[in-house]
C-alpha positions in Angstrom: 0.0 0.0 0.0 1.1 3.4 -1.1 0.8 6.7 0.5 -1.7 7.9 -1.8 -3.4 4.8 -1.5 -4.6 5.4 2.0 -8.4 6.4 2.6 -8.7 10.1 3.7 -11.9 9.1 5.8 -11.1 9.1 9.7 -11.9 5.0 9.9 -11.8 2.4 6.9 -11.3 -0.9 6.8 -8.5 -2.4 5.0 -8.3 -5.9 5.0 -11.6 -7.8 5.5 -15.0 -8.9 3.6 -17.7 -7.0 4.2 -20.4 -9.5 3.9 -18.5 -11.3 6.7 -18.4 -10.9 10.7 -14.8 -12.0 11.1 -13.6 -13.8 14.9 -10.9 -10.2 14.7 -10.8 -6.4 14.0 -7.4 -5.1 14.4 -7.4 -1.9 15.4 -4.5 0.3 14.3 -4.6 4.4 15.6 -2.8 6.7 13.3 -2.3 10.4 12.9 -1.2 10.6 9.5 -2.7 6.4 8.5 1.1 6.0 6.8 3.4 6.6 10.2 7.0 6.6 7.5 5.5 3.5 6.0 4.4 1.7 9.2 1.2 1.3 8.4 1.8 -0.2 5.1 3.9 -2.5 6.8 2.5 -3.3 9.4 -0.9 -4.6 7.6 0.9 -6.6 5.0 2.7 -8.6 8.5 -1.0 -9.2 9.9 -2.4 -10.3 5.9 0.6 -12.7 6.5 -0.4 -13.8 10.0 -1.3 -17.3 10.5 -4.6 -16.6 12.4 -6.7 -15.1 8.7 -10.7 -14.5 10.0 -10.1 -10.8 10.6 -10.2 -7.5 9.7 -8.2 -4.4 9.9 -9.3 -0.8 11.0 -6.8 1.7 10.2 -8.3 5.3 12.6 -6.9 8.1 11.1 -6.2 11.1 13.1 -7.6 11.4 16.1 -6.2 12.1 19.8 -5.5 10.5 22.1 -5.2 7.2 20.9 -8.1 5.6 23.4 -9.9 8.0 21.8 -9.5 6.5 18.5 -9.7 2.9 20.2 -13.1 3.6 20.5 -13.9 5.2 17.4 -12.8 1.4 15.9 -14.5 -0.3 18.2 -18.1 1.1 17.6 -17.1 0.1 13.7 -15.5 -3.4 14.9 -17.5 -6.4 13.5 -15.4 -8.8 15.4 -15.9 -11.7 18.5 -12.1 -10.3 19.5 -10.2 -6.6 19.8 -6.7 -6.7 18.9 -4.9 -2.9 19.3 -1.8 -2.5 17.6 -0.5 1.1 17.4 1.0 2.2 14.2 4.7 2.2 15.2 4.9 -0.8 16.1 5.9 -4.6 13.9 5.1 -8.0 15.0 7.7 -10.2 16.2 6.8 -13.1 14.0 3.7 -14.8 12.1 1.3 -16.2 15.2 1.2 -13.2 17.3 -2.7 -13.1 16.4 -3.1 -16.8 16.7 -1.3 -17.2 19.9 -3.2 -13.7 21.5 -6.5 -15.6 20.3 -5.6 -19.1 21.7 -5.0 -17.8 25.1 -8.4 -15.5 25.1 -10.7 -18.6 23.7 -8.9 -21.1 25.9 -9.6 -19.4 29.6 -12.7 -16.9 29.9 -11.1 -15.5 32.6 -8.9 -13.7 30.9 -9.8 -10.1 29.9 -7.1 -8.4 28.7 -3.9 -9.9 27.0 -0.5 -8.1 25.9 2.3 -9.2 24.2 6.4 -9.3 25.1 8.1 -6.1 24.0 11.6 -6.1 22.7 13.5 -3.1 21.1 14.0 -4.1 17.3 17.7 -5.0 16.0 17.5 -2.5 14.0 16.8 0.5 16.6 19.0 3.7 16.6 21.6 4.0 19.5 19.0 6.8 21.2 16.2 4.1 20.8 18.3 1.5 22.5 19.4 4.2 25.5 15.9 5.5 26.0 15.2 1.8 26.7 17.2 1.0 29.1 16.4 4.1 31.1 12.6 4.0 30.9 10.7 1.4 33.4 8.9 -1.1 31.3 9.9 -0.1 28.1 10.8 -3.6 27.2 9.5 -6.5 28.4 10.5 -10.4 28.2 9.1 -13.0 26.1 8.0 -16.2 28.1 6.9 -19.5 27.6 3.5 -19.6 29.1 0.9 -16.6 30.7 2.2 -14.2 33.5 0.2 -12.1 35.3 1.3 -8.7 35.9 -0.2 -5.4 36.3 0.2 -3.7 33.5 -0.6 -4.2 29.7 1.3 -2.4 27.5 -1.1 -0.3 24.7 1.6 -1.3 21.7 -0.4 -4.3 21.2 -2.9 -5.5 23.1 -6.2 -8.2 22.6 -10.0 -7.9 24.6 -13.3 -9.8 24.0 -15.0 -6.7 22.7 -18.2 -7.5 24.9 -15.7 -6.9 27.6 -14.4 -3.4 26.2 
């Protein structure tokens, strides 16, 4: 997807049928809907994502980002919410399938987030700011953890519960 390829509407949908209630909307808040060619980017990862009954909602500019959050979820036709901002890539191909597996496999669980790791590729500030900001990375595990914070980078609710 191109820059000039992007809808100028404040909420479209860019990857899903429309005669079909898919199990997941993905919700991605953006300013500009491009983000230096996130946004591109990032929906071509989730098209190649092993988990496929979804859709994507890109919201385009509006603040704060809950604000926008919302704003997709009225439009969201799915079972599932999956928030991913627009900075943000996915660490490999079953970060849907694995958020999805955990939600549908204990109803007690609300509200999932995933590991956080700074990219290989990150600038030396990127890096620094890391190290010196609480939480801005967190490890991957093997299994669930509780904790008491989800991180808004990418995060999955049943949408009854949001």
């Amino acid at each position: 997807m191109e820059r000039a390829d992007i809808d100028n509407s404040a909420v479209y949908r860019v990857h899903g049928e429309e005669d079909r209630v898919p199990k997941v909307t993905v919700l991605i808040p953006s300013l500009d809907g491009y983000r230096n060619g996130n946004v591109p980017f990032l929906i071509n990862q989730i098209e190649n994502q092993s988990f496929k009954d979804l859709e994507v909602i890109v919201i385009k500019g509006m603040r704060p980002n809950g604000r926008a959050r919302n704003e997709g979820a009225i439009r969201a036709r799915g079972e599932f919410l999956i928030s991913i901002d627009d900075d943000v890539t996915l660490g490999h191909d079953r970060v849907i399938e694995n958020l999805i597996r955990c939600l549908e496999s204990d109803q007690s669980l609300g509200l999932l987030g995933i590991s956080k790791l700074i990219p290989e590729n990150s600038s030396w500030f990127q890096r620094r700011t890391a190290k010196e900001i609480p939480r801005s990375v967190s490890p991957i595990y093997d299994r669930l953890t509780e904790g008491d914070l989800v991180d808004h980078v990418c995060h999955a609710i049943r949408k009854d519960l949001f």
